[in-house]
ROMIBA-881534 format. One record per residue (C-alpha): residue number from 0; residue in three letters; x negated, z negated, y negated. Coordinates in Angstrom, 3 decimals, always signed. Layout:
N
- NUM ALA X Z Y
...
END
This chain:
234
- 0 UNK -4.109 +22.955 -5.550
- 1 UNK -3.471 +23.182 -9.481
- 2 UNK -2.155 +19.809 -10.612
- 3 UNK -0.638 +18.892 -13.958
- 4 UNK -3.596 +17.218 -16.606
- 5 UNK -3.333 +14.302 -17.045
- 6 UNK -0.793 +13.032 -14.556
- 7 UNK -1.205 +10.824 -11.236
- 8 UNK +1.426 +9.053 -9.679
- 9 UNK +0.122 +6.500 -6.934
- 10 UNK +1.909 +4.390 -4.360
- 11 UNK +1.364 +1.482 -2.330
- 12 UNK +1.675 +2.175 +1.590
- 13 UNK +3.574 -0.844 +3.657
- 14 UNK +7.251 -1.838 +2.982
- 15 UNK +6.553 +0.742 -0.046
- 16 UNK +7.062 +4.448 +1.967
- 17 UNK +6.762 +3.250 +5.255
- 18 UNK +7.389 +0.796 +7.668
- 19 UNK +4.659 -0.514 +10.039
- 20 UNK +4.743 -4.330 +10.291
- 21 UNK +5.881 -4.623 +13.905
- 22 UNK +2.166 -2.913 +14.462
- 23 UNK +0.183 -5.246 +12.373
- 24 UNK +2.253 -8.002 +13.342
- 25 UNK +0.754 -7.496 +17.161
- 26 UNK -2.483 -6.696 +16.043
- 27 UNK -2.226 -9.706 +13.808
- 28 UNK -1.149 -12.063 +16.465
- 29 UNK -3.819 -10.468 +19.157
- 30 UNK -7.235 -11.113 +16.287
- 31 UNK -6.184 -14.560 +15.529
- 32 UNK -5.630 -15.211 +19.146
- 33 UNK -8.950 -13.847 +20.540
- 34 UNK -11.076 -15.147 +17.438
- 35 UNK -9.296 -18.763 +16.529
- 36 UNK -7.326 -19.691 +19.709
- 37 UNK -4.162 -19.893 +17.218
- 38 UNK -0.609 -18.038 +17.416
- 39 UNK -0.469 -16.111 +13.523
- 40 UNK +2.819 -13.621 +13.459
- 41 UNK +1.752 -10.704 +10.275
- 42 UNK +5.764 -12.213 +9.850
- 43 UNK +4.023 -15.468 +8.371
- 44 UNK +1.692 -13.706 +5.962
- 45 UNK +2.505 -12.051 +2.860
- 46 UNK +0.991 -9.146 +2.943
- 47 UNK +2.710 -7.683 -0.366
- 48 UNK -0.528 -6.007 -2.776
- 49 UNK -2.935 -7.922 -0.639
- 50 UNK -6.356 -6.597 +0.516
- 51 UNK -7.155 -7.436 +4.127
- 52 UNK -9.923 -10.302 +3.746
- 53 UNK -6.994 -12.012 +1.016
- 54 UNK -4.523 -11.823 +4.035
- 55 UNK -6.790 -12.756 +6.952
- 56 UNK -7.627 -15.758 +4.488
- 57 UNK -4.204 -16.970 +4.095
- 58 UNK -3.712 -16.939 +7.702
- 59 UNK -6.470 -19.131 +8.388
- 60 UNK -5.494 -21.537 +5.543
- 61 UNK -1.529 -21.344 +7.352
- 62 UNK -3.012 -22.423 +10.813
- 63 UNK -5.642 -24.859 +9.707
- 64 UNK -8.886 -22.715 +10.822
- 65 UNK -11.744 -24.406 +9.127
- 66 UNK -13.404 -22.604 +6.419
- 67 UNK -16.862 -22.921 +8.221
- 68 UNK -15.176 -20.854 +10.945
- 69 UNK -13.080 -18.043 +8.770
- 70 UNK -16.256 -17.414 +6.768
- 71 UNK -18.114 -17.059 +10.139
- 72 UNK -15.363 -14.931 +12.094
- 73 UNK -13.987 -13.030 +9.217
- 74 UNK -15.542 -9.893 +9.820
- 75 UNK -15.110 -9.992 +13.090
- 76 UNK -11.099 -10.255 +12.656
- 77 UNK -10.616 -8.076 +10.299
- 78 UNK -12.613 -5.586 +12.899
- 79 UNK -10.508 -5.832 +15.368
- 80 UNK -7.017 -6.285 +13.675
- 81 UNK -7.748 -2.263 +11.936
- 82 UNK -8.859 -1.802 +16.022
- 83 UNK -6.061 -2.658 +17.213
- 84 UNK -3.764 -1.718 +14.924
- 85 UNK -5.319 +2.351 +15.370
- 86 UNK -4.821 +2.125 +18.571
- 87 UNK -0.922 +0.667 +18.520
- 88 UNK -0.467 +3.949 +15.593
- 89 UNK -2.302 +5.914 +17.890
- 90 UNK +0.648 +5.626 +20.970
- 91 UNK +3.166 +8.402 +21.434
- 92 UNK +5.944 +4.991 +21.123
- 93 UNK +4.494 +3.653 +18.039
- 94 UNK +7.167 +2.060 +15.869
- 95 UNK +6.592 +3.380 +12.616
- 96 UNK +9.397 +4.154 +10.286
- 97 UNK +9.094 +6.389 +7.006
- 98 UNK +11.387 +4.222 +4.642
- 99 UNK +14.433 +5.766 +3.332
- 100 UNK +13.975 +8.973 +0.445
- 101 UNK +10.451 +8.573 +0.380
- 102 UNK +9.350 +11.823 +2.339
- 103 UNK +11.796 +13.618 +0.062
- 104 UNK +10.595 +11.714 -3.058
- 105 UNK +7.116 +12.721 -2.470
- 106 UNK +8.178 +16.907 -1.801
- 107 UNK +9.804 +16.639 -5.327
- 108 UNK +6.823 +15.070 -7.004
- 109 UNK +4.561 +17.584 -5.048
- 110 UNK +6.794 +20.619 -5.851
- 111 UNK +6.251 +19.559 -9.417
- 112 UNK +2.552 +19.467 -9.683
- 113 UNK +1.772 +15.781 -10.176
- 114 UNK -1.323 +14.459 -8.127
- 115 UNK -0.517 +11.484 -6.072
- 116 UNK -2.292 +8.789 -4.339
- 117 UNK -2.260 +5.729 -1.964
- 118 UNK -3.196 +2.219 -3.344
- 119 UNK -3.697 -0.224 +0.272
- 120 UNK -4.236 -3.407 +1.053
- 121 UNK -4.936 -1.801 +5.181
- 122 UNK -8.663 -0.112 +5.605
- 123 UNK -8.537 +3.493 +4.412
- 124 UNK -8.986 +5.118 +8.121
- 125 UNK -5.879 +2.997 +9.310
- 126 UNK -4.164 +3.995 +6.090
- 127 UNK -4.684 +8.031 +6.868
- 128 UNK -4.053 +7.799 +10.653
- 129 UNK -0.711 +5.828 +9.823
- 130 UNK +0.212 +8.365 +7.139
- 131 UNK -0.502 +11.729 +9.401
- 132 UNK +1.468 +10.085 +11.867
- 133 UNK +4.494 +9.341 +9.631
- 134 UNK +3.934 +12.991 +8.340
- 135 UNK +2.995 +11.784 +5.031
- 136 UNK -0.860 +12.523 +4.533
- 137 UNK -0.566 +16.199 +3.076
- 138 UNK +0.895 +14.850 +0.215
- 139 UNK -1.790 +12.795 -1.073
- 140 UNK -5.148 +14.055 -2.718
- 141 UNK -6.623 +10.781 -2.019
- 142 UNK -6.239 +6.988 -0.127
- 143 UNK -7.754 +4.241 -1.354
- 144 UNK -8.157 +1.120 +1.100
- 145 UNK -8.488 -2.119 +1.234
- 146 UNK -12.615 -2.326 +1.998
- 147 UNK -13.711 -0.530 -0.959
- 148 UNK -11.985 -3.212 -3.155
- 149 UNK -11.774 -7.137 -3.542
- 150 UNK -7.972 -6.903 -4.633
- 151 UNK -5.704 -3.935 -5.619
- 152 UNK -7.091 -4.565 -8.989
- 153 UNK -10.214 -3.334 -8.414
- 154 UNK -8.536 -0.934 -5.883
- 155 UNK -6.581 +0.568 -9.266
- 156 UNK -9.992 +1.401 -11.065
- 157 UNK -10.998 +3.380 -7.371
- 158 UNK -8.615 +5.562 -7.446
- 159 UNK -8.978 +6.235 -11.256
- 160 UNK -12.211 +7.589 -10.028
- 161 UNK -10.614 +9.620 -7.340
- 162 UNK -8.071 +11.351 -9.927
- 163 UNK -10.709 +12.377 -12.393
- 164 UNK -12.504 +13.826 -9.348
- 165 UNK -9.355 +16.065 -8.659
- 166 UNK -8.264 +16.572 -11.902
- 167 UNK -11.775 +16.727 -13.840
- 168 UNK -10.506 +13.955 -16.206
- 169 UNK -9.519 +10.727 -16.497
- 170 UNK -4.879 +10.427 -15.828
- 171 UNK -3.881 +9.997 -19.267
- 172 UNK -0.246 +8.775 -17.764
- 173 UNK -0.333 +7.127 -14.365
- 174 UNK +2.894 +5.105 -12.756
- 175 UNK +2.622 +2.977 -9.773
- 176 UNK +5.269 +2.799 -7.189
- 177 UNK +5.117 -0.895 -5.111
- 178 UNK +7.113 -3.419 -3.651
- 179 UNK +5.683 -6.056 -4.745
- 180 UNK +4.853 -8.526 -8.013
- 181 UNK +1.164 -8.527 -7.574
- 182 UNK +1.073 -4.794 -8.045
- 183 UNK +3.733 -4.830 -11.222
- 184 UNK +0.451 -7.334 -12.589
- 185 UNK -2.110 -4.621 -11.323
- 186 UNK -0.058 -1.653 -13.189
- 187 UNK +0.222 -3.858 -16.090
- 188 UNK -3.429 -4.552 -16.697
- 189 UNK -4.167 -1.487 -15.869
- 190 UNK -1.790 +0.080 -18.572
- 191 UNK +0.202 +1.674 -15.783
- 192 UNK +3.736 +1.941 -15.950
- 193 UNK +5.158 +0.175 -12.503
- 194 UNK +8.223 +1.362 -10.678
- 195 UNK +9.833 -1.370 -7.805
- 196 UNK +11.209 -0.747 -4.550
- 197 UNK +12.913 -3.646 -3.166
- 198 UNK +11.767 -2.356 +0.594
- 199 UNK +9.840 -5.441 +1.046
- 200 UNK +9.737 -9.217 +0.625
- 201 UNK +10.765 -9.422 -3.418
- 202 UNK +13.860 -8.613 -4.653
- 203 UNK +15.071 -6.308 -7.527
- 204 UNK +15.014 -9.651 -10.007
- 205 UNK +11.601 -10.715 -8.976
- 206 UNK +10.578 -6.893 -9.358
- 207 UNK +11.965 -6.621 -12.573
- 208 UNK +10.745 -9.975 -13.885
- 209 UNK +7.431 -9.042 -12.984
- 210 UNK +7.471 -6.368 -15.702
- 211 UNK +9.164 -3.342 -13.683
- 212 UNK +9.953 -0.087 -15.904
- 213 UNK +12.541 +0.615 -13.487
- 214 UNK +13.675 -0.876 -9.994
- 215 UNK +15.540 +0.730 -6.844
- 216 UNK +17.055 -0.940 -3.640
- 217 UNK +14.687 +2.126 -1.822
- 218 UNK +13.407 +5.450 -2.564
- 219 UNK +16.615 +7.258 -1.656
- 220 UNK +18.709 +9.156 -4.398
- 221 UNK +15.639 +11.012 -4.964
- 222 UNK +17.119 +12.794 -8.549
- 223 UNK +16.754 +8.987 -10.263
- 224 UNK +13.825 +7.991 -8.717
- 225 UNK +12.318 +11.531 -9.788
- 226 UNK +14.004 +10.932 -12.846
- 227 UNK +13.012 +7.339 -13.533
- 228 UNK +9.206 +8.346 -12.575
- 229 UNK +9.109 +11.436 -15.038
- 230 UNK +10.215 +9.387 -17.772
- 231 UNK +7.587 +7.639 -17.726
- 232 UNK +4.320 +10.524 -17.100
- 233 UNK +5.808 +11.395 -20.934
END
């Protein structure tokens, strides 16, 4: 596919264009259980531009698991939380809910040219199977997860690397779409401009505070989101 030079458009997954906490939150509460004999709801956590360890971290810290025995188990939670969570995506009943205008959101910036991709906190095979199962994945060139990066930071500078391979330079104008604070810092340091949703935990103030070029309630009214978006690849 031709894309437009110089262009990229990337979004954050969870609360951002879809929906998938009551997943994690059973996946969360099944890890912590098997691994630290404690109850930890994903409802507790905030996941919001978090990478996995960062989140499996804070639950420990939440329930008092010594550090001794998070550095020991980590891997072996964070193993089975993206293990159980596949297999919860992978059932016919799996609650997952694509959050409102995003799929049309993403046909508009796809009819127009502009390369898009996924910035995740979740592993990258979780991210894929929970976006083919929403019916999202054909509209991204590339996902960037959550174990190729320490935070969404360093996640940013990935999938820098993943446009140029696509477009055969470097995005001259990139905007990231999130929900939440922590990825209004990540757009900002990265000389991003940062659209907010307010799908998530943070509201439109917090959004906005946190250096937002624009903010929405959700993706729907797709003409001012589109709008609000192209004003900014200028």
């Amino acid at each position: 596919m031709g894309y437009k030079k110089g262009q990229l458009v990337l979004f954050d997954l969870d609360q951002t264009i879809v929906d998938a906490i009551p997943l994690y939150d059973r996946a969360c509460r099944r890890a912590f259980r098997e691994h630290f004999n404690v109850e930890c709801s994903a409802y507790e956590l905030d996941f919001a531009g978090k990478t996995m360890p960062a989140i499996i971290r804070e639950g420990c810290e939440k329930k008092g698991v010594p550090r001794t025995e998070y550095d020991a188990k980590a891997h072996l939670v964070i193993r089975d939380l993206i293990r159980y969570f596949d297999s919860y995506v992978s059932q016919k009943d799996s609650n997952i809910r694509v959050l409102p205008g995003a799929k049309e959101l993403l046909e508009a910036l796809s009819k127009k040219g502009i390369l898009l991709g996924i910035v995740t906190g979740s592993a990258e095979k979780s991210a894929n199977k929970l976006l083919f199962r929403a019916g999202l994945r054909r509209y991204f060139a590339f996902v960037v997860g959550g174990e190729r990066a320490a935070d969404k930071k360093q996640a940013a500078k990935e999938a820098l690397s993943e446009a140029k391979k696509a477009l055969g330079c470097f995005p001259k104008k990139v905007v990231f779409v999130g929900d939440s604070p922590r990825e209004a810092q990540v757009a900002k340091a990265e000389n991003f401009a940062f659209i907010g949703t307010a799908t998530g935990y943070h509201t439109k103030k917090q959004l906005k505070d946190a250096g937002a070029a624009f903010v929405f309630a959700d993706l729907s009214g797709t003409k001012k989101v589109l709008a609000a978006i192209l004003s900014q690849l200028k």
